[in-house]
N, C-alpha and C positions, 0 to 999 in steps of 0.2 A: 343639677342645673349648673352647678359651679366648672364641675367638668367640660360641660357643652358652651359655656362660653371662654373656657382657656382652648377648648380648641376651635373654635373661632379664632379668636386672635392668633394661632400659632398659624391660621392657615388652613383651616380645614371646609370643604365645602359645604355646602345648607345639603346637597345632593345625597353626600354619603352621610353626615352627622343626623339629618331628620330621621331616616330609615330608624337609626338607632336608637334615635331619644324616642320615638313614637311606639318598640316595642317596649319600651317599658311599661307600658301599656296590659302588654299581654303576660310579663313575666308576672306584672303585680297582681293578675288574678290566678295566676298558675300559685304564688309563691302562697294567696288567702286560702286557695284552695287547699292545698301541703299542710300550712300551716293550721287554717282555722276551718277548714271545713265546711267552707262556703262556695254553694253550691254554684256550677257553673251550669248555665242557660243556653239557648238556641242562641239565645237574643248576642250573649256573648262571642259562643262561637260566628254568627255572622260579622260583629264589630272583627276580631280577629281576621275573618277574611278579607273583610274592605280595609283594614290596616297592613296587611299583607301584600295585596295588589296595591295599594298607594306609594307603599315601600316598591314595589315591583316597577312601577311604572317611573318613581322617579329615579332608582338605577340603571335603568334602560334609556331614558330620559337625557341621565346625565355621561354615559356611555356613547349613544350618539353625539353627544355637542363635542366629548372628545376626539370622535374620530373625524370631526368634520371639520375640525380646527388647523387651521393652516399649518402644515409643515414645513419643516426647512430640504431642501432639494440637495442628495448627497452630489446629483451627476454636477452642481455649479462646481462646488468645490474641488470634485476629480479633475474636473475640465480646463481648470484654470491653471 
């Protein structure tokens, strides 16, 4: 959590940082499992998916706002 709010402040967007902070999620039952042996469920593997597409969507998400963001026009500066 300490990581996720230094990169906040350094500049980082909620777009790419949530994706990351929300699989911890998934690593922390992959890593019970490894480690303790605790078993993994349907019920899991669907939380994984709807964590997956949420990640999905808001990369895609914040992918378009990028490309839909005003640009600077190289032909003004050739031109002038």
């Amino acid at each position: 959590m300490i990581l996720f709010v230094v990169a906040f402040r350094i500049g980082g967007s909620l777009a790419v940082l949530y994706p990351i902070y929300a699989s911890t999620f998934i690593w922390a039952a992959l890593i019970a499992w490894f480690a303790y042996d605790t078993p993994i469920t349907r019920v899991h593997v669907f939380g994984w998916i709807l964590l997956i597409l949420g990640m999905l969507c808001m990369g895609w998400t914040a992918k378009n706002q990028v490309s839909e963001s005003p640009s600077v026009s190289t032909e003004a500066t050739i031109n002038e």
